[in-house]
C-alpha positions as a Markdown table, in Angstrom:
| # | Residue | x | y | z |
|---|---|---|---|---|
| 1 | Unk | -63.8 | 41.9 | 32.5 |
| 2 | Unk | -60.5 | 41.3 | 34.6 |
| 3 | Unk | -61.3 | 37.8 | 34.5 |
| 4 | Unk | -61.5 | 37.8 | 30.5 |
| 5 | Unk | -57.9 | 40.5 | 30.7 |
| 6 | Unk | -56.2 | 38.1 | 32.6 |
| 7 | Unk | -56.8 | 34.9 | 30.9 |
| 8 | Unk | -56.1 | 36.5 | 27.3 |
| 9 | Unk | -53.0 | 38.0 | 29.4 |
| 10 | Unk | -51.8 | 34.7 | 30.0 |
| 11 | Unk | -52.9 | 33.3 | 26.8 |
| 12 | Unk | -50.2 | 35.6 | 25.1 |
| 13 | Unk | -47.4 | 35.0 | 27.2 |
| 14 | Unk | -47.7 | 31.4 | 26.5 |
| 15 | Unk | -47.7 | 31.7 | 23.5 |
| 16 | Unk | -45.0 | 33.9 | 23.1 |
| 17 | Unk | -43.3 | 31.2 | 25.7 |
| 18 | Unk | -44.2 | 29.1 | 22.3 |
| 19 | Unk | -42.8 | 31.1 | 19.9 |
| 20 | Unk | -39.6 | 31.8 | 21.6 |
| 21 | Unk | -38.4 | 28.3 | 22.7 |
| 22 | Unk | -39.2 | 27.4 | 18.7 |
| 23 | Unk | -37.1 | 29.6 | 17.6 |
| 24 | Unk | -34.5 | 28.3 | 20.3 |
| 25 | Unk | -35.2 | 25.2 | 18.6 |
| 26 | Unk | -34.7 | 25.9 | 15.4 |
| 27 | Unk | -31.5 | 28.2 | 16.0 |
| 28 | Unk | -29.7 | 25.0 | 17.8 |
| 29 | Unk | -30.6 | 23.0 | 14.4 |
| 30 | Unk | -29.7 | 26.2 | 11.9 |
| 31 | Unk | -26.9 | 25.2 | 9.8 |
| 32 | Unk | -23.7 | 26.7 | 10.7 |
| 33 | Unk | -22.0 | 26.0 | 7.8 |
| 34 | Unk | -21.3 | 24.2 | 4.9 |
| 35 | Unk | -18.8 | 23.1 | 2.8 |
| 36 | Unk | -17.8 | 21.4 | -0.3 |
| 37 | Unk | -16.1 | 17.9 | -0.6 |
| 38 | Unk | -14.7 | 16.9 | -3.8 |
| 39 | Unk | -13.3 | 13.4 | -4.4 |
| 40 | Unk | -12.4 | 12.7 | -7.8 |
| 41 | Unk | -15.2 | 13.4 | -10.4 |
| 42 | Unk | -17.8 | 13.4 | -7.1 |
| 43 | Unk | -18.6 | 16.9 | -5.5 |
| 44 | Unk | -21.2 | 17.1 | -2.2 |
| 45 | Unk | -22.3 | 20.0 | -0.1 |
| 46 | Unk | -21.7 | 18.6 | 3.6 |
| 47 | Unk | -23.8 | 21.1 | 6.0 |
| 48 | Unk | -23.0 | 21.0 | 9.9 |
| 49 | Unk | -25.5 | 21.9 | 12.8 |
| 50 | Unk | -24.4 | 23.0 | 16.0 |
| 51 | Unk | -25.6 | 19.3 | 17.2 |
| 52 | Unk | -23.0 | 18.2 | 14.7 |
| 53 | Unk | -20.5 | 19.9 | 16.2 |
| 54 | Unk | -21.0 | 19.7 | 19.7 |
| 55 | Unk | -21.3 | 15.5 | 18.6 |
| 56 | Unk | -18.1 | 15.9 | 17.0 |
| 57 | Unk | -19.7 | 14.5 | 14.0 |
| 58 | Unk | -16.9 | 14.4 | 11.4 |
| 59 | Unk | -17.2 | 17.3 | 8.6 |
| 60 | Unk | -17.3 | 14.2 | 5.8 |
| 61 | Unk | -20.5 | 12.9 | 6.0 |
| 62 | Unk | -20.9 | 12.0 | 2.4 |
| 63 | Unk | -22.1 | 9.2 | 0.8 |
| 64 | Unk | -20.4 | 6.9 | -1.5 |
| 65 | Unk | -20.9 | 8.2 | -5.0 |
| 66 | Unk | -21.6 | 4.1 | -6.3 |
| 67 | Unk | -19.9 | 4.7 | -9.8 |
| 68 | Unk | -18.0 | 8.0 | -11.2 |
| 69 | Unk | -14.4 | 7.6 | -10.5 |
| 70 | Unk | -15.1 | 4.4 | -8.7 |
| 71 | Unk | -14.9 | 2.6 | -11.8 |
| 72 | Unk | -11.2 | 3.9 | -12.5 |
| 73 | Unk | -10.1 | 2.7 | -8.7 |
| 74 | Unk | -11.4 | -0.4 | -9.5 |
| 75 | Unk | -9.8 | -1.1 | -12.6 |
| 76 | Unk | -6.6 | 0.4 | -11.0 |
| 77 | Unk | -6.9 | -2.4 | -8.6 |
| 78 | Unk | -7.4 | -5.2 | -11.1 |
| 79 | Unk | -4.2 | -4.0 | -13.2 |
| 80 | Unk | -2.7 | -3.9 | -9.6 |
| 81 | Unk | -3.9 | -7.8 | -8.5 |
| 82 | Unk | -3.4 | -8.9 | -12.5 |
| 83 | Unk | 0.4 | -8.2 | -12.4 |
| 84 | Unk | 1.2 | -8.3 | -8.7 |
| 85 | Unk | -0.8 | -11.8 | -7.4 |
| 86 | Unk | -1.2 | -13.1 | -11.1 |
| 87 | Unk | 2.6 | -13.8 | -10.5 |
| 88 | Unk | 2.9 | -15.2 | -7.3 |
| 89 | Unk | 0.6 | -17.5 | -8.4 |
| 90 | Unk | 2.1 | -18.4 | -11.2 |
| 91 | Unk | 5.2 | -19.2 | -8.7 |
| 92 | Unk | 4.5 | -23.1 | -9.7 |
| 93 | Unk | 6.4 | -22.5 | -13.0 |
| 94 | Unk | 9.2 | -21.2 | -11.4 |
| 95 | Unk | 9.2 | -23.9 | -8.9 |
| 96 | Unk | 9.2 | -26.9 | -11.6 |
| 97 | Unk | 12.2 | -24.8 | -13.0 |
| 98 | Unk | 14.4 | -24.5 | -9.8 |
| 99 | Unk | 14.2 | -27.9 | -8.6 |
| 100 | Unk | 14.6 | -29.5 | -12.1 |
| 101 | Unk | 17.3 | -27.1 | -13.5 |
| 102 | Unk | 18.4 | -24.5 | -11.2 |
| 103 | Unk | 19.0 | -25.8 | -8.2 |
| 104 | Unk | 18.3 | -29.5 | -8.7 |
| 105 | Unk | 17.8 | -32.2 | -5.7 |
| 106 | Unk | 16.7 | -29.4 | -3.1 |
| 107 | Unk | 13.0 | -29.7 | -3.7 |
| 108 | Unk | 12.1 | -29.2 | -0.4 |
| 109 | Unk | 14.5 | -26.1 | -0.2 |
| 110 | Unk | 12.6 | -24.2 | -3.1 |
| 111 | Unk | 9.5 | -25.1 | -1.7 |
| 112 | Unk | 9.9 | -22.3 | 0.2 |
| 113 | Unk | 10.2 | -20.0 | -1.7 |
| 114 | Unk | 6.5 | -19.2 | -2.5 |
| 115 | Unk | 5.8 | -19.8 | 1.2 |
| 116 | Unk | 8.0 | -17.3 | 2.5 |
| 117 | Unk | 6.2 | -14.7 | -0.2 |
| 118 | Unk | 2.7 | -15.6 | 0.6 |
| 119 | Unk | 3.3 | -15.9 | 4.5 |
| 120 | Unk | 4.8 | -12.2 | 4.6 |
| 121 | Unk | 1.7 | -10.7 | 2.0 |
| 122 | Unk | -0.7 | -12.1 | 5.0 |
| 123 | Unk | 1.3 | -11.8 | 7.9 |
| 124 | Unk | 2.5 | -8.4 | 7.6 |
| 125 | Unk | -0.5 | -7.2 | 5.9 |
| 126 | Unk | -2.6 | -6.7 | 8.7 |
| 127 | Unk | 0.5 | -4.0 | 9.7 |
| 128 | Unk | 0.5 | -2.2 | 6.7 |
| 129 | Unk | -3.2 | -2.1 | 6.4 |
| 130 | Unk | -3.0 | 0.5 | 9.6 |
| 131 | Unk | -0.2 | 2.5 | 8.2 |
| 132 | Unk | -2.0 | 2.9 | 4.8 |
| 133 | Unk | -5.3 | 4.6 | 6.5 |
| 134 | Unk | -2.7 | 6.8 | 7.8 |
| 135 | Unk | -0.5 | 8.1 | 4.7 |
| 136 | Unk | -2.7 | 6.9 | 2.0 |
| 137 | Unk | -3.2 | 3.8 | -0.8 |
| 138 | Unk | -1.2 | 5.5 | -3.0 |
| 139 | Unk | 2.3 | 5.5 | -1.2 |
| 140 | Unk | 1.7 | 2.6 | -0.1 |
| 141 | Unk | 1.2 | 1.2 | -3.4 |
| 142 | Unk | 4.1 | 3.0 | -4.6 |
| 143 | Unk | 6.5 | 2.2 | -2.1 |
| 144 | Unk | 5.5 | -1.8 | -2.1 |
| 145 | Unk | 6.4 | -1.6 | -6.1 |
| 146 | Unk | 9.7 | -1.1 | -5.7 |
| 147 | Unk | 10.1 | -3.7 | -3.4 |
| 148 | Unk | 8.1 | -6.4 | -5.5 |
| 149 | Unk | 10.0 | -5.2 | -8.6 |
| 150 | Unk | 12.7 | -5.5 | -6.8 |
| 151 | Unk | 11.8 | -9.2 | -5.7 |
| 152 | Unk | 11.8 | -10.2 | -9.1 |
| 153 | Unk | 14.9 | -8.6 | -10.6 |
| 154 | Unk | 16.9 | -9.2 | -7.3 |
| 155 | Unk | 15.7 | -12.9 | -8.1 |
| 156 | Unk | 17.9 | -12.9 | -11.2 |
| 157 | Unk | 21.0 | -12.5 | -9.6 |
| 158 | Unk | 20.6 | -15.5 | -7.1 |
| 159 | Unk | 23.4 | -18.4 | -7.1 |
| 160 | Unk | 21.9 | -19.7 | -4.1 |
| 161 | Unk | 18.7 | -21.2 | -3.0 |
| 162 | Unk | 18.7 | -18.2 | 0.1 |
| 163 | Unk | 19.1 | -15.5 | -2.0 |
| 164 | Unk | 15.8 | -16.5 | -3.3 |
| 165 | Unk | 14.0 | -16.6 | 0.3 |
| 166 | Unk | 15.1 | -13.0 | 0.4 |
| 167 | Unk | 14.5 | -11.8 | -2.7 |
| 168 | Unk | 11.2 | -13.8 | -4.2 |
| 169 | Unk | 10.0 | -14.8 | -0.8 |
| 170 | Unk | 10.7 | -12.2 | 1.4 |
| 171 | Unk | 11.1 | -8.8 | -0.3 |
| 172 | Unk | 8.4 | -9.6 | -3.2 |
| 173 | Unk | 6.2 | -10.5 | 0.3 |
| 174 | Unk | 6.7 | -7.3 | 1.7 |
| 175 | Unk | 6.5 | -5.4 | -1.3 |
| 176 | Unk | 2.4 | -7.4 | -1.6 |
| 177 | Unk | 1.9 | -6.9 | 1.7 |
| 178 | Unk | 1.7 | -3.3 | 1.4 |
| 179 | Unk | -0.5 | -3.0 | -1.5 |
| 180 | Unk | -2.8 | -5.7 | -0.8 |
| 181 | Unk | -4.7 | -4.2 | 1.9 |
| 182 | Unk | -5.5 | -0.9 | -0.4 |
| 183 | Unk | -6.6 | -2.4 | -3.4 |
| 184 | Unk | -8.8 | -4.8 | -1.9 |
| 185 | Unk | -10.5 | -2.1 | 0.5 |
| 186 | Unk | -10.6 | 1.1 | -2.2 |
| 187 | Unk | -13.2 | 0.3 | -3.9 |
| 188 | Unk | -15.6 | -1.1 | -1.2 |
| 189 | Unk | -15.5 | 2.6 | -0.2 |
| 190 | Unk | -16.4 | 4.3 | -4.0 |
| 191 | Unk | -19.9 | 1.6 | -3.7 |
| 192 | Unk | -22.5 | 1.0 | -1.6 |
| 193 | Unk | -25.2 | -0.8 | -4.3 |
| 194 | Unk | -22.4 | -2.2 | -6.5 |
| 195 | Unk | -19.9 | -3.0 | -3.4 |
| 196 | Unk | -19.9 | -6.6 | -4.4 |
| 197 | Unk | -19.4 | -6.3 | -8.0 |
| 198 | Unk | -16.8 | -3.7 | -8.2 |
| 199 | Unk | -14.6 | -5.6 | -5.0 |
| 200 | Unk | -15.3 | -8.8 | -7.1 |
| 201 | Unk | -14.0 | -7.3 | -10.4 |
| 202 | Unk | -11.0 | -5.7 | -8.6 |
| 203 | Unk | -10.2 | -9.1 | -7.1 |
| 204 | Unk | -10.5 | -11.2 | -10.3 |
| 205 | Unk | -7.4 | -9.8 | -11.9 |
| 206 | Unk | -5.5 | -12.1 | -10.0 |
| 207 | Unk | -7.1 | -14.7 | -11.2 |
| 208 | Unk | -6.9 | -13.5 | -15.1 |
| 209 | Unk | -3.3 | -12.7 | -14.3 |
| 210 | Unk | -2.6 | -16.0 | -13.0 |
| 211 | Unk | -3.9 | -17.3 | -16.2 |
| 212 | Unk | -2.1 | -15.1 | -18.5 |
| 213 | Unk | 1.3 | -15.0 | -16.5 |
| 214 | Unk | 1.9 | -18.8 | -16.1 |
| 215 | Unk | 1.5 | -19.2 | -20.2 |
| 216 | Unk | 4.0 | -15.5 | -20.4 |
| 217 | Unk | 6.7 | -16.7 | -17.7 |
| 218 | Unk | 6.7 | -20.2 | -19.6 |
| 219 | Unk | 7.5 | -19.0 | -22.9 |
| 220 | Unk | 9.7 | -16.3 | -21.6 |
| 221 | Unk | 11.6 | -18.6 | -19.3 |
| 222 | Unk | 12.1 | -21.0 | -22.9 |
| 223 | Unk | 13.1 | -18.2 | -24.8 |
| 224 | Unk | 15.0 | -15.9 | -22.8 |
| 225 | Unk | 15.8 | -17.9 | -20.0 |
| 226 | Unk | 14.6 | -17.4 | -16.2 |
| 227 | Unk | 17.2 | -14.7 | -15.4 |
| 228 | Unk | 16.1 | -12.6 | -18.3 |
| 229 | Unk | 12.5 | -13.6 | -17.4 |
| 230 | Unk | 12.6 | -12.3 | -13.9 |
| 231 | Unk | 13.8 | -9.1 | -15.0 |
| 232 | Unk | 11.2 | -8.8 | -17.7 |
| 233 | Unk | 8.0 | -9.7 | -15.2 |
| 234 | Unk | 9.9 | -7.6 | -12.6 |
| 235 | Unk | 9.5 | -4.2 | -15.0 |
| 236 | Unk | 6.2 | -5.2 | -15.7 |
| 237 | Unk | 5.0 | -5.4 | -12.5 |
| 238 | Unk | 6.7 | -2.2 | -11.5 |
| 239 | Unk | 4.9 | -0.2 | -14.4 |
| 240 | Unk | 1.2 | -1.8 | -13.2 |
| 241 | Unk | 1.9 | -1.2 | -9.6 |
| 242 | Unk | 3.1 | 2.5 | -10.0 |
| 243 | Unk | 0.0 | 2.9 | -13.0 |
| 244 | Unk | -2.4 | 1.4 | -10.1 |
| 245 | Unk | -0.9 | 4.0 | -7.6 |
| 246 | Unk | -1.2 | 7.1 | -9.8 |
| 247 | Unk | -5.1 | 6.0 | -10.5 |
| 248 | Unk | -6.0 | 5.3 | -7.2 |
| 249 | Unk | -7.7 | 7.7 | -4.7 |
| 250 | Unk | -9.6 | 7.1 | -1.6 |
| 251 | Unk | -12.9 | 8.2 | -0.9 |
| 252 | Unk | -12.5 | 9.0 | 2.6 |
| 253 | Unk | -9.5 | 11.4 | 3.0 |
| 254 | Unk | -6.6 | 10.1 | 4.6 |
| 255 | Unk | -7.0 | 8.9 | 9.1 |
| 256 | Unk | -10.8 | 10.1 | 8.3 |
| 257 | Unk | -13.1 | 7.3 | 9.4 |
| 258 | Unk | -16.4 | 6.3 | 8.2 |
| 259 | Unk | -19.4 | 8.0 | 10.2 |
| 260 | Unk | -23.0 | 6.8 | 11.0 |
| 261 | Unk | -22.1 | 3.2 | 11.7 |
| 262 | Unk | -24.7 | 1.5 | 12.7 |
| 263 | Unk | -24.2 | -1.1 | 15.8 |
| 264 | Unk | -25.8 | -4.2 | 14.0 |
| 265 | Unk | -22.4 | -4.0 | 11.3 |
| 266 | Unk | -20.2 | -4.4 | 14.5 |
| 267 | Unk | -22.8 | -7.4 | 16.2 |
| 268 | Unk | -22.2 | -9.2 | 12.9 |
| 269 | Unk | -19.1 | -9.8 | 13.5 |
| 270 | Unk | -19.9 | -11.7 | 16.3 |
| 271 | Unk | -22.6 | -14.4 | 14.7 |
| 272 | Unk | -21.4 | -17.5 | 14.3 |
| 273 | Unk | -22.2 | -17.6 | 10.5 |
| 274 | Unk | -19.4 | -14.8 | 10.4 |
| 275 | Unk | -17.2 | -16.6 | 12.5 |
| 276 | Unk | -17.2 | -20.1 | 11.0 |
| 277 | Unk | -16.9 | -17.7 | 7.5 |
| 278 | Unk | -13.7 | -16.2 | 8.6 |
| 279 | Unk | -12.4 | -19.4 | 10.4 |
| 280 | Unk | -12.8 | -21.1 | 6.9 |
| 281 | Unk | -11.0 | -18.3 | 5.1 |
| 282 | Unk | -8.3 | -18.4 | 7.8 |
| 283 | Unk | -7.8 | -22.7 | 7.4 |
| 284 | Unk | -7.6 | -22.1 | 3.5 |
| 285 | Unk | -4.9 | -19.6 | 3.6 |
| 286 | Unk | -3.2 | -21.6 | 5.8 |
């Protein structure tokens, strides 16, 4: 009879031993609190664990909603790349002008001009990509449109061949370079399923806008003439950038970084498929 005591004895503290470290368990994994993220149209609950926290798992955890107000960044940023690269390259028209009217027998001297605006978007756009994740797409957006815009109008006033390197090359440049890197990464971040669709229709618009802008700047420049023209394509541009700027919105809020990456994203960048992809993206630009 002691025997049988002593062995149902220990059977119960065991499995109160049991019971007690699963409720340990369960109170490290309880939920200590949750809270709502809204981003645009797209509200989630986000709930945090003690793990979380003591991880330092950012609050944000949400997933891309792949559609909602995606769709409107993504249209902002085709209105943005149809006005804003649809012109620069539609720079041959402008070229063909400057040499044969303009400014002719310094060919080689307005060649540069479209060099010195495509060398500062992708120069300095790497820079401006880091200070956009800091104070957001939209100032960024909004502050590069008054420099393109005024590229273009600044352009108008030229009597000399430099004050085009400063104001079509170099300020339009500057004024790309900050809004390139945001509309081609915004709406990457609304998609997941649809990533390659909606980043391919965000980039097309500067193809349609090269189409549309080489046929308006030609006409303009014939009826109008090309100071006139300049001024015109400058407002335009101004009123899509600052439209694109107002529309646009970033999934993640503004320094927040994206959580759960998973390793094998950051070993593909080291294949060589990925390598020899970027190498060849790199010799084209240049």
């Amino acid at each position: 009879m002691t025997t049988g005591a002593t062995v149902q004895e220990h059977s119960e503290k065991s499995h109160s031993r049991s019971i007690s470290s699963g409720s340990t368990v369960q109170q490290q994994e309880a939920p200590i609190g949750t809270e709502k993220v809204t981003v645009g149209s797209f509200t989630q609950t986000s709930t945090r664990t003690e793990a979380d926290e003591a991880a330092g798992v950012p609050s944000n955890n949400i997933a891309p909603p792949d559609g909602g107000y995606g769709w409107v960044v993504v249209g902002a940023c085709f209105l943005n790349n149809f006005s804003m690269l649809g012109i620069m390259f539609s720079w041959g028209i402008f070229q063909q002008l400057y040499k044969d009217e303009v400014f002719p027998g310094q060919t080689s001297a307005v060649s540069w001009i479209g060099t010195l605006a495509f060398g500062c978007m992708y120069i300095v756009g790497g820079i401006c990509s880091l200070f956009a994740a800091k104070i957001g797409y939209r100032k960024m957006i909004f502050m590069g449109s008054f420099l393109v815009a005024g590229g273009c109008i600044g352009a108008s006033f030229a009597t000399e061949v430099w004050h085009l390197y400063l104001t079509q090359g170099v300020l339009y440049g500057l004024g790309a370079a900050m809004a390139n890197p945001c509309v081609l990464a915004a709406p990457s971040q609304w998609f997941v399923v649809r990533r390659g669709m909606a980043s391919g229709i965000g980039i097309s618009g500067s193809g349609v806008g090269g189409l549309v802008f080489s046929v308006l700047i030609e006409k303009l420049n014939a009826s109008i003439g090309h100071r006139w023209c300049l001024r015109v394509i400058g407002i335009v541009v101004w009123c899509s950038m600052v439209t694109c700027a107002l529309l646009i919105r970033q999934f993640l809020p503004n320094g927040a970084q994206a959580v759960n990456v998973s390793m094998k994203e950051v070993d593909t960048m080291r294949k060589p498929a990925f390598l020899i992809l970027v190498s060849g993206v790199l010799l084209t630009s240049f």
